[in-house]
C-alpha positions in Angstrom: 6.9 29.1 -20.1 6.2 31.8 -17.4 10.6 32.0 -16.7 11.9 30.2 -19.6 16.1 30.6 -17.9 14.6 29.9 -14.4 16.7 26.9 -14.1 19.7 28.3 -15.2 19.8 30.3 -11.2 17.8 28.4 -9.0 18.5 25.0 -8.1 16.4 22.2 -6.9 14.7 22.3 -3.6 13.1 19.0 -2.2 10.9 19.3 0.5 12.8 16.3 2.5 11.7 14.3 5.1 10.5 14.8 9.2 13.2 14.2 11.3 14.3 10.8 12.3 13.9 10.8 15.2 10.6 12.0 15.1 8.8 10.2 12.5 10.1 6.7 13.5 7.6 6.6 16.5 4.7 7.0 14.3 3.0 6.2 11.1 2.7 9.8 10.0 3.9 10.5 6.4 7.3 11.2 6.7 7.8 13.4 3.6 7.1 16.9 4.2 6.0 19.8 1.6 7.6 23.4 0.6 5.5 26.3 1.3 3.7 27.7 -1.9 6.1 30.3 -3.0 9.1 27.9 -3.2 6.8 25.3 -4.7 5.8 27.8 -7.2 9.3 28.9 -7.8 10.0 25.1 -8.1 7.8 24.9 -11.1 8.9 27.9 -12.9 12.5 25.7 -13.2 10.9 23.4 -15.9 11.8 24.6 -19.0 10.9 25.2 -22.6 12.9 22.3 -23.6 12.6 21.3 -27.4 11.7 17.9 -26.9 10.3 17.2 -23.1 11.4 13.3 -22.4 8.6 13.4 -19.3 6.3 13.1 -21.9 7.8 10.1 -23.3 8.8 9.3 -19.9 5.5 8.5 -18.0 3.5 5.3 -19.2 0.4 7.9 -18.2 1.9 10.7 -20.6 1.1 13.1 -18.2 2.2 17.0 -19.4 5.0 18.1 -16.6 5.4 21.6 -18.9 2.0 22.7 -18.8 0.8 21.9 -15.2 4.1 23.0 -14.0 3.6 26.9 -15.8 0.6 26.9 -14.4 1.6 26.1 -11.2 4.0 29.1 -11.2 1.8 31.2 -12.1 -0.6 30.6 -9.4 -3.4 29.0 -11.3 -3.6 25.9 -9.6 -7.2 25.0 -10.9 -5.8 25.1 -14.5 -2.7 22.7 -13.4 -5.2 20.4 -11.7 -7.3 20.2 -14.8 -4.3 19.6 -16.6 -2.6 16.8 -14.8 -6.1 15.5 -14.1 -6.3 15.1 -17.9 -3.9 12.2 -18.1 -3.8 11.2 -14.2 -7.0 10.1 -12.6 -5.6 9.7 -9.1 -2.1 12.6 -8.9 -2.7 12.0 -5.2 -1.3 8.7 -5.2 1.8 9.2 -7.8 2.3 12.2 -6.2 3.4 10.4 -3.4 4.8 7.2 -4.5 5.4 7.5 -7.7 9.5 6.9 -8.5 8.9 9.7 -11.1 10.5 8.5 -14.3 10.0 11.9 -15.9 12.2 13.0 -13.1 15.3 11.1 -14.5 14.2 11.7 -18.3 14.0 15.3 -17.8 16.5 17.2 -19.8 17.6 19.1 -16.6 18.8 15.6 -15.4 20.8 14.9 -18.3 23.1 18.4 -17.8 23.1 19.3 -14.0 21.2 16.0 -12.5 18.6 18.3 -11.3 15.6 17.7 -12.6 12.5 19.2 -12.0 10.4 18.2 -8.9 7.5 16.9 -10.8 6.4 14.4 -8.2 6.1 16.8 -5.8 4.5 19.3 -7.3 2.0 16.9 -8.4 1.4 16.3 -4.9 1.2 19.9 -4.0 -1.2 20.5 -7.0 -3.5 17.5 -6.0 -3.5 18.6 -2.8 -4.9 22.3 -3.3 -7.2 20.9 -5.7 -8.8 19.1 -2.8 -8.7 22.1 -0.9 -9.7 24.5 -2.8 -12.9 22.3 -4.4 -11.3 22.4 -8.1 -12.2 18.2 -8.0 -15.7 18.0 -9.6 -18.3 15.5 -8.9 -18.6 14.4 -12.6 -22.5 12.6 -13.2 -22.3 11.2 -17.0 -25.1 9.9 -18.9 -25.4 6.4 -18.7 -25.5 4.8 -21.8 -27.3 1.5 -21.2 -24.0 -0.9 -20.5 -22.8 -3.3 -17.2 -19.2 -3.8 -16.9 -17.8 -5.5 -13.9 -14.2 -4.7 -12.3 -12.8 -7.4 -10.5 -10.1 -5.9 -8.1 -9.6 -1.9 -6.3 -6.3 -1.9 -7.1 -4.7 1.1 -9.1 -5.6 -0.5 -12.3 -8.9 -1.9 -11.1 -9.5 2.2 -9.9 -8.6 3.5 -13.1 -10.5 1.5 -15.1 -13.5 2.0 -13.3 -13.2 5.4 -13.1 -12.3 6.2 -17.0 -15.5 3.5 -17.7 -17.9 5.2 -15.8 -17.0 8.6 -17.2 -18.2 7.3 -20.4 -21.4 6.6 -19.2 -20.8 2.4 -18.4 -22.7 1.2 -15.3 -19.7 -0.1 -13.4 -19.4 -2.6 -10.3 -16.1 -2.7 -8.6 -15.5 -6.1 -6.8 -13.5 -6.7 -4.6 -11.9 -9.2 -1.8 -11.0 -7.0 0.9 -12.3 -4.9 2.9 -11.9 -1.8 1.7 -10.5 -0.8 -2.0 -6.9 0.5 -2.9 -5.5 -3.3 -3.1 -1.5 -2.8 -2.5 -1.7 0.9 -2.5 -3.9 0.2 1.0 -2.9 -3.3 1.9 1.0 -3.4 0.6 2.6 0.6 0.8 3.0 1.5 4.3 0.7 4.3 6.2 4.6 6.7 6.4 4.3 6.6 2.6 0.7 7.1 1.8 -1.9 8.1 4.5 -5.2 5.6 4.1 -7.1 8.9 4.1 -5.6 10.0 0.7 -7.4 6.8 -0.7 -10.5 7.3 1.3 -11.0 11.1 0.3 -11.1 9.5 -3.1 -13.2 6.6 -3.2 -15.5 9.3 -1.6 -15.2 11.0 -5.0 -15.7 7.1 -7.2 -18.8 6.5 -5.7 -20.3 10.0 -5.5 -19.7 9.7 -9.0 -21.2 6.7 -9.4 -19.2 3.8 -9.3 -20.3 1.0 -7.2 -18.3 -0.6 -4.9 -18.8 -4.5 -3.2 -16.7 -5.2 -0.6 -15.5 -8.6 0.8 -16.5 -10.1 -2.5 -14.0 -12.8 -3.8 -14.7 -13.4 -7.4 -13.2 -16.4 -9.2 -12.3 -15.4 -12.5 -13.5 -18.6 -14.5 -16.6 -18.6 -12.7 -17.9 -14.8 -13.3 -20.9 -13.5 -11.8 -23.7 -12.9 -14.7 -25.8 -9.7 -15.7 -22.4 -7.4 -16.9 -21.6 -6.6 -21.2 -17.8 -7.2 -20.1 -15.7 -7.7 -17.1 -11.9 -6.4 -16.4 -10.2 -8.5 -14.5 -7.5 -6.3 -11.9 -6.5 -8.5 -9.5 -3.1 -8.0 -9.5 -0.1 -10.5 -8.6 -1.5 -12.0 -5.2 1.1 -14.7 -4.8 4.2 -13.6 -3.5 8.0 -15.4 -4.3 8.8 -17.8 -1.6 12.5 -18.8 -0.5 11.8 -22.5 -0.1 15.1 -23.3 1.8 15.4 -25.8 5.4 13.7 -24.3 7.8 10.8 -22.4 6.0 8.0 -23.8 8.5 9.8 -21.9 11.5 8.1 -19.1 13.5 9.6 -16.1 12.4 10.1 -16.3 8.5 7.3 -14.2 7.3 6.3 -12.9 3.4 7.0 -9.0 3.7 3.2 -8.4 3.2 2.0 -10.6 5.9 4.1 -8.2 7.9 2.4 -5.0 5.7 -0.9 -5.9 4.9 -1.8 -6.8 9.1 0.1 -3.4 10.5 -1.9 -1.0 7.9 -4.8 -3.2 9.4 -4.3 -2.2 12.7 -3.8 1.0 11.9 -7.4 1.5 10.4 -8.5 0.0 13.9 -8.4 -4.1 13.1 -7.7 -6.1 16.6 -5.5 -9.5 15.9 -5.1 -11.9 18.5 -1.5 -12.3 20.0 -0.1 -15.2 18.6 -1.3 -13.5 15.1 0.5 -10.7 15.5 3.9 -9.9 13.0 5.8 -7.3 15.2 9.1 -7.1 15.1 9.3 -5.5 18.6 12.6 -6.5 20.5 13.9 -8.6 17.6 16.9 -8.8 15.3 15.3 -8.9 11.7 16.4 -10.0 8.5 14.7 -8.7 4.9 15.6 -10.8 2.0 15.2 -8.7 -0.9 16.2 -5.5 -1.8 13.7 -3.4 -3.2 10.9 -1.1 -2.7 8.9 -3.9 -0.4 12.4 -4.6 1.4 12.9 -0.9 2.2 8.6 -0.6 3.6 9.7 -3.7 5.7 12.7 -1.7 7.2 10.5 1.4 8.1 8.0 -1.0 9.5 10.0 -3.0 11.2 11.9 0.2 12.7 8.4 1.6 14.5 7.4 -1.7 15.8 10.2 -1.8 17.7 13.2 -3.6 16.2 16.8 -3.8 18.3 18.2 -3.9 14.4 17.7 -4.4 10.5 19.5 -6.3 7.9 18.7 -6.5 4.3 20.4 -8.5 2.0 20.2 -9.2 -1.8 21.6 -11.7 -3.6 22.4 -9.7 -7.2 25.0 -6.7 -7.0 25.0 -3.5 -5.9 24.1 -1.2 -7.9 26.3 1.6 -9.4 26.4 4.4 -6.9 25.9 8.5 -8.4 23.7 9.4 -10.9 24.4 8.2 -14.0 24.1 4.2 -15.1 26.3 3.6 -18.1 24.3 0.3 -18.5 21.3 2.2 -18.8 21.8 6.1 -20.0 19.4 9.0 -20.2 16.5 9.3 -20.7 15.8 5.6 -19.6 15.9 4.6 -15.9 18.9 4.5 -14.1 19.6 1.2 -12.2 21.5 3.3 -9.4 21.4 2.9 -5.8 18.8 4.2 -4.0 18.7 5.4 -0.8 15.1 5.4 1.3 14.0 7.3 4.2 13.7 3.9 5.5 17.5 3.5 5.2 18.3 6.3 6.2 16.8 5.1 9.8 19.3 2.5 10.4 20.1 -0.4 8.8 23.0 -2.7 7.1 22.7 -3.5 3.6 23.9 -6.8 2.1 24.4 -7.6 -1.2 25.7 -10.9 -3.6 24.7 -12.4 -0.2 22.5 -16.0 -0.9 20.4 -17.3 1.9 20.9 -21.2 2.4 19.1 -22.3 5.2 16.4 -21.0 8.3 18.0 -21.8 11.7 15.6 -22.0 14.9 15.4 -23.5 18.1 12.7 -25.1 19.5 10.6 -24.7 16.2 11.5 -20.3 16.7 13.6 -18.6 14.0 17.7 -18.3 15.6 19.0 -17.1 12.3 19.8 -17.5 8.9 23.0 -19.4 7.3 24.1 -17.2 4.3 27.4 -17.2 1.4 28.7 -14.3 -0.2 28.6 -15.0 -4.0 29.8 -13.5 -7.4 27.8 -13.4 -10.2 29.4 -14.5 -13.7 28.8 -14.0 -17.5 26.8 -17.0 -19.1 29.3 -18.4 -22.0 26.0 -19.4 -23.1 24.2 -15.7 -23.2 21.3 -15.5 -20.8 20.8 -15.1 -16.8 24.8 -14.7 -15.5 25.9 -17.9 -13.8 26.2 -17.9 -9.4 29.3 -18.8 -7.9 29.9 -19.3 -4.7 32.5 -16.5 -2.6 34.3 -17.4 0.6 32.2 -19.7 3.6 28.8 -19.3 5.1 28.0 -17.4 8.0 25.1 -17.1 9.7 22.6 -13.7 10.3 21.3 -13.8 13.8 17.9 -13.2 14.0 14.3 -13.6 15.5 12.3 -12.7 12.2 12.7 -12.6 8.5 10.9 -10.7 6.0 10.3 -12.4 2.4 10.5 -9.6 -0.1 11.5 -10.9 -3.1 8.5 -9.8 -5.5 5.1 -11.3 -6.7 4.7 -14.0 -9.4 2.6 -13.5 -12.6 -0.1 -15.3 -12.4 -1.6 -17.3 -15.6 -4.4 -16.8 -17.1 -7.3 -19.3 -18.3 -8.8 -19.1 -21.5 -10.9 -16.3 -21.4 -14.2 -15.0 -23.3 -13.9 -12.0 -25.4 -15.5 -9.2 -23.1 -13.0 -10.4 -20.5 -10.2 -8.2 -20.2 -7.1 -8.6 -17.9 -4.9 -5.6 -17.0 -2.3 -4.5 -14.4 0.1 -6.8 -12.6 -2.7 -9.2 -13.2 -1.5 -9.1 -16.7 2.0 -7.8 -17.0 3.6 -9.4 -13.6 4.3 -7.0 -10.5 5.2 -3.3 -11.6 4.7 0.6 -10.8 1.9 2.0 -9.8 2.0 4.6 -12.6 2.1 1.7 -14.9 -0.8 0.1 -13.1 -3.0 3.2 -13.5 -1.7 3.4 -17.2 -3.0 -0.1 -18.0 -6.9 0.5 -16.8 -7.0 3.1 -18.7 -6.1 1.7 -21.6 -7.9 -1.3 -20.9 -10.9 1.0 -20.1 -10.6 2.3 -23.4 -10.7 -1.1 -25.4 -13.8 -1.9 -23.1 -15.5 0.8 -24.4 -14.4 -0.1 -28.2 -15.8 -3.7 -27.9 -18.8 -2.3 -26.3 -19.8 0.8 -28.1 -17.9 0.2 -31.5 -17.5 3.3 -33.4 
């Protein structure tokens, strides 16, 4: 390492957030970046740990030692080629990425302050683009069709590690542009639509072809491809099917989402299509990532307030999670930048029933509960906790997770990776999955 006791005097330095009360009357990413000396000085606080846990850490293995020395010492072509290695698309981690090698890195364990790795992925990526260090690759094509059904992270990744090995590859997908939940589900204040574009600019100069607006029915796939990976993530979405579902109001979080990244990119909606939270008292029912977008959302629309409730605990406040101890994750409570913009958080609250008026959402009749061990082992048993009240409120956002979808029966060049496969996860995990699915394509394929 270029300053192997770097850590041992300077401390971290995140590059924080914009303002609140700027950023809450746009869509502009709210995270802001260090200048490059104190990003390189940043980098130089990774140390020459025995064992590095990032490693371990990230499902994509990435190497946070090596791109981070060479970030420090200025060579940000080398760190590119070196995160690039393992990560096909930093610019998207580097953004939204919760950074597991963050909380596994030994710096965490003794002073809970790791090593910015997220960012400085971000800030590598970045000058990469910049700078022109991201090459057009053209591979020799090696006489093989494979078809990728989905854009999502794992649809992208796949693609892109298959065409590097020379495969002919057709992305297909049913929207309108590609990124799936990275485009249609994260919000614009978390990752800027142009960050995807400015790579998909790169996919298809490289080769990859891409068929929009295409739906593609698994069982029924088209013909004229070797093999086919199927990446269409977890579409359907966990409904709360309490009294009063059908009223106007009670949305799923990515009907809210998906249609105000649309607008943003320049879609029109009519009126009485619109989910804007404008004026209105909303309720999110859930309380992860997906709740927290809805907040930010919800905040520039418009809102007069948010609530977010969740039925299970809250989770141990500080660092440290005796449940779950370093290296793994820690089930602590996080705090957003959405958060951080107003709102009241809930939790052992259970919703019982929509309220409305005139077939229009009035509110939402909820119990405080306690959760209790299972005598039996298993899920802990719910108990109700004083009486109901009721949540006033003109809209509520659904954001409760996706189900995993099944599967039929499927040939042997099928493949199926990603949320479509594992259920509703990380991105990094997403973009971990094609490429090892990519890799198993191209050992049915080309057998060696």
């Amino acid at each position: 390492m270029g300053n192997p006791k770097a850590f041992l005097t300077i401390h971290r330095q995140e590059a924080g957030y914009r303002p609140i009360h700027d950023r809450i009357h746009d869509f502009g990413e709210v995270e802001q970046t260090l200048n490059s000396k104190d990003r390189r000085t940043q980098a130089s606080r990774c140390m020459d740990c025995g064992v590095p846990f990032c490693h371990w850490a990230c499902p994509l293995g990435n190497k946070p030692p090596e791109w981070n020395d060479a970030l420090y010492k200025g060579d940000y072509e080398l760190a590119y080629r070196l995160l690039n290695s393992t990560n096909p698309f930093p610019e998207f981690t580097g953004r939204i990425c919760p950074a597991l090698c963050e909380k596994a890195c030994v710096l965490n364990l003794t002073t809970h302050e790791p090593t910015t790795n997220r960012e400085d992925e971000a800030a590598i990526t970045e000058m990469a683009f910049q700078e022109n260090f991201v090459r057009i690759e053209h591979p020799q094509r090696n006489g093989k069709k494979v078809a990728v059904i989905g854009a999502g992270p794992a649809g992208l990744a796949a693609a892109n590690d298959l065409n590097l090995l020379g495969y002919e590859v057709t992305v297909m997908e049913k929207c309108e542009a590609a990124g799936g939940l990275l485009r249609y589900g994260i919000p614009n204040f978390k990752l800027n639509k142009a960050i995807i574009d400015r790579r998909m600019r790169v996919l298809e100069q490289e080769g990859i072809i891409f068929k929009y607006n295409m739906a593609v029915d698994e069982n029924k796939l088209p013909e004229g491809y070797d093999a086919y990976v199927i990446a269409t993530g977890t579409p359907q979405a966990r409904d709360l099917k309490i009294p009063g579902r059908e009223l106007k109001g009670v949305y799923l979080a990515l009907e809210m989402l998906s249609q105000q990244n649309r607008v943003l990119a320049g879609m029109e909606f009519k009126k009485e299509e619109l989910v804007n939270a404008k004026g209105k008292d909303v309720l999110v029912i859930g309380g992860g990532d997906t709740g927290s977008d809805c907040i930010g959302t919800a905040h520039r629309q418009g809102c007069k307030s948010v609530t977010q409730i969740e039925i299970m605990p809250k989770p141990v406040e500080g660092p440290v999670d005796p449940q779950s101890p370093w290296p793994n994750w820690p089930r602590t409570l996080k705090t957003t930048s959405s958060h951080e913009e107003g709102c009241v958080r809930r939790w052992n609250i259970n919703s019982l029933e929509f309220l409305g008026k005139d077939g229009k959402l009035t509110g939402v009749k909820v119990q405080e509960i306690d959760w209790k061990p299972n005598p039996d082992g298993g899920r802990p048993i719910m108990v109700e906790k004083g009486k109901p009240e009721i949540i006033k409120c003109e809209m509520v956002l659904l954001a409760m997770g996706f189900l995993k979808p099944e599967h039929a029966q499927l040939a042997p060049n099928v493949f199926v990776t990603g949320d479509a496969a594992s259920g509703a996860s990380l991105v990094v995990r997403a973009l971990a999955a094609g490429k090892k699915t990519a890799a198993a394509v191209d050992r049915f394929l080309m057998p060696r």
